[in-house]
N, C-alpha and C positions, 0 to 999 in steps of 0.2 A: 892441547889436542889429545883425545884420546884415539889410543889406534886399536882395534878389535879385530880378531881373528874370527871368531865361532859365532851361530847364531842367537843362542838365548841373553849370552852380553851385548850383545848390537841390539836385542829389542827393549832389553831396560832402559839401554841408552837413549834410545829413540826417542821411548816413552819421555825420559827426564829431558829431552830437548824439547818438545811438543809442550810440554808444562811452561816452558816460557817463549814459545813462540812458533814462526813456520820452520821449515825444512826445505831448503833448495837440494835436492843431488847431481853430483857431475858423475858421471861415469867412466871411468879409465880403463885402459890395460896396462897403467904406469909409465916409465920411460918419459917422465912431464917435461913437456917443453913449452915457451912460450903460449902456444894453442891452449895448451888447457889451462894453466893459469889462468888466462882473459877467461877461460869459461867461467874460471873459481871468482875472480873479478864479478863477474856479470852478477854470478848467482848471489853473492854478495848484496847487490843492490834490490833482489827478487825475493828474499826471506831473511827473516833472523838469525838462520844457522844456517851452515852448509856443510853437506857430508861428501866426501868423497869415496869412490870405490876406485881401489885397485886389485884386477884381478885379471890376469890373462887366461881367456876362458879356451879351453881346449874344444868345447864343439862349435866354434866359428873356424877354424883351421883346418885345412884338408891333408891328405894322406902325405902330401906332398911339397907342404907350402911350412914357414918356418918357423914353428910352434918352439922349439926346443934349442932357435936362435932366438928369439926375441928377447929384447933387454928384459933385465928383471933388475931394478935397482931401488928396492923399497927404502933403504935407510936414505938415500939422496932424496928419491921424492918426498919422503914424509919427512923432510927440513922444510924442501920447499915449500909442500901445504902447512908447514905450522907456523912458516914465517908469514904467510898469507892470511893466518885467523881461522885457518878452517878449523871447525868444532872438532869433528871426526871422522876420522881416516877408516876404511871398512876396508880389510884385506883378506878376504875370506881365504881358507884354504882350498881347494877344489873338492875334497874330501865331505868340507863344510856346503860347498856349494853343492856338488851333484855326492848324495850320499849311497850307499851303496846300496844297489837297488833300484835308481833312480830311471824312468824310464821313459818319463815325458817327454815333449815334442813340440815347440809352436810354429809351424808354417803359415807365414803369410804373401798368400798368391797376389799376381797382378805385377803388385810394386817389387817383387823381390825376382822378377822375370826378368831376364837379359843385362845387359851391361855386365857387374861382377854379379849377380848371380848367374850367366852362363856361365863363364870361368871361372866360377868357384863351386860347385852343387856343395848346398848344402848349409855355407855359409851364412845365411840370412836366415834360415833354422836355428842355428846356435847365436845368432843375434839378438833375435826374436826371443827365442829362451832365457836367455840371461837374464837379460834386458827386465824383462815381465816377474823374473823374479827377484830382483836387484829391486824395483816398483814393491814388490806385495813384503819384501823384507824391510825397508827402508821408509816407506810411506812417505814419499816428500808430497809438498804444495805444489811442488814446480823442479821439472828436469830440463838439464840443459846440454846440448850435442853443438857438435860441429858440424859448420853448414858442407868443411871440406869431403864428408862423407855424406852426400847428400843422401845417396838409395837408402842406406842405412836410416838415415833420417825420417826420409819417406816410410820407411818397413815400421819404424816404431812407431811415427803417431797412426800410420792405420789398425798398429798392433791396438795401439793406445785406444784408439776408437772403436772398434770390432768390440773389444773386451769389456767395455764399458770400465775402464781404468780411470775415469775422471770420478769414477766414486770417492768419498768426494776428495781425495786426494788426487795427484798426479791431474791437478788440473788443465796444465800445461805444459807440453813439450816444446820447446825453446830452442832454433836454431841459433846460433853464433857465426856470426860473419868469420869466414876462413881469415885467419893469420898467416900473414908472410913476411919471407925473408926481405931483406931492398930490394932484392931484383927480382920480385915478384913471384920466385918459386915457395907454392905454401909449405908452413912449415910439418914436419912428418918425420916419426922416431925413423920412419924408414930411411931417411933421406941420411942416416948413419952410415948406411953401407953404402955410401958411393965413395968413388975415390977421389982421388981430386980432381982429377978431369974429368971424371963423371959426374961433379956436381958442377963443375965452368958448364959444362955442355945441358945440363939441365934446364937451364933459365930458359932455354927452346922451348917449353912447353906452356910456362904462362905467357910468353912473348908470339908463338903462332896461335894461340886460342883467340885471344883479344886480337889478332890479326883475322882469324876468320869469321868472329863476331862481329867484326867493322865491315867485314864485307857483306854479310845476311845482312844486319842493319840497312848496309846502304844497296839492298836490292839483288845480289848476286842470289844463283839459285845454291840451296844448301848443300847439293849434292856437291856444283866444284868447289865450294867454300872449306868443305872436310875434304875434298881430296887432296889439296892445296894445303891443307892442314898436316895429313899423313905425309907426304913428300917432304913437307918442312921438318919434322921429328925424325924422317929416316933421313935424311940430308946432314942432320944436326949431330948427328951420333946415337940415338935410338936404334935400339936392335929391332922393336916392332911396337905398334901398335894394338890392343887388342879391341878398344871400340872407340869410336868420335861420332858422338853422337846427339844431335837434337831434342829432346823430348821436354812435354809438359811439365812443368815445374812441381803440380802437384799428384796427379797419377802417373806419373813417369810413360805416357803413352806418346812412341814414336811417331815424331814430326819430320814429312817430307819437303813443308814450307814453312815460312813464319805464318805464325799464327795473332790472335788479339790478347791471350791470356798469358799469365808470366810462364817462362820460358828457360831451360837452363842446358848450355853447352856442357857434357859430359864426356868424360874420356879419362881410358888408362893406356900407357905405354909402358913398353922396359927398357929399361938404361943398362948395359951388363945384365947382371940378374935380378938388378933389383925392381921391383913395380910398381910406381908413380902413377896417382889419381889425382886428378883435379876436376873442378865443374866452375862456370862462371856463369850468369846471368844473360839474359839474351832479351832485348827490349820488343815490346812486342809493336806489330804493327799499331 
């Protein structure tokens, strides 16, 4: 596995990949767990190489939020990508990434409106950027996400589409079905900082979701289904919730009932200080 830092060695490489075949990319901020391996799995079966990035991007984090905790443990994860077959590890430096001078911007409205981008401004800007340029460095056939960060999901293939990015690379942006733990709490570098009893008391959260999903399903109006939902996270050990919420699966546009098209429960809570997201699926009428 080659591991590259700078940009003019990541594009030979690329080039000498493309000469025998496609290019899947997974996209990281490192800190590999289970989650993204399956992504490196998948991508595996979608091209003849796979590259990986790791890079904790500084303008998806706010003033406030924990840029300067986040795990950084590149020699552990690049064992595990090279036990895994990946071609090439991409570990840019930020320097490398945003060089100096750098002043660009990509906002995409709509899908990057409410849920965390309320409580985050901004964040879905430095996703959006990255992301697109992770895309024009890289050139895969096919990129692949986790479905656990849906919005995120949403933001890039509309970035994907707006941008006309399927030129003809990046034909495909590829969700991955969230990975969890046995007891159903998905898996997430965050889910580090809990304690122990913060992570007993976690399992509340995939446990009331599919409890109010069963209830929308079977007819309850959605309003007492999430209030029912909120109660059970602050009942559980949850210090707060900040949205439970309904919406379209693919414009992320708030539903006050079930609707005929797919459908995804969304919500973030906090545990102590830490902030746990998850979404599940929501059958439609």
């Amino acid at each position: 596995m080659q591991t590259l830092h700078s940009l003019d060695p990541l594009r030979r490489a690329v080039a000498g990949l493309r000469e025998s075949g496609t290019i899947a990319l997974v996209p990281t901020m490192g800190a590999l767990h289970e989650g993204h391996l399956t992504l490196v799995r998948e991508a595996q079966k979608r091209a003849d190489h796979v590259v990986v990035s790791i890079f904790v991007n500084p303008l998806q984090f706010g003033a406030n939020e924990d840029l300067d905790k986040y795990p950084r443990q590149l020699e552990r994860d690049s064992a595990l990508l090279e036990a895994e077959g990946v071609a090439l590890l991409w570990a840019p430096t930020v320097e490398a990434m945003y060089p100096q001078g750098f002043a660009s911007n990509i906002s995409v409205s709509g899908v990057s409106d409410g849920l965390c981008g309320a409580s985050r401004p901004g964040h879905f800007d430095g996703v959006a950027t990255v992301v697109c340029k992770l895309f024009n460095q890289v050139l895969p056939d096919v990129a692949l996400f986790g479905e656990k960060d849906w919005q995120q999901l949403a933001v890039i293939r509309r970035m994907t589409r707006d941008l006309d990015l399927t030129r003809p690379h990046v034909d495909a942006v590829l969700g991955v079905a969230t990975v969890r733990e046995d007891d159903g709490l998905a898996k997430s570098s965050r889910n580090a900082y809990l304690s122990q009893e913060q992570r007993i008391q976690a399992v509340i959260l995939p446990t009331a979701m599919k409890a109010a999903i069963a209830a929308i399903e079977n007819g309850e109006p959605v309003a007492a289904a999430l209030a029912d939902l909120n109660t059970a996270l602050l009942g559980g050990g949850f210090s707060s919730v900040d949205y439970a919420e309904l919406r379209d699966a693919d414009g992320l546009t708030l539903l006050d009932e079930r609707g005929e098209a797919p459908m995804r429960l969304l919500m973030a809570a906090r545990i102590g200080t830490t902030r746990l997201i998850d979404n599940m699926p929501v059958a439609p009428k």
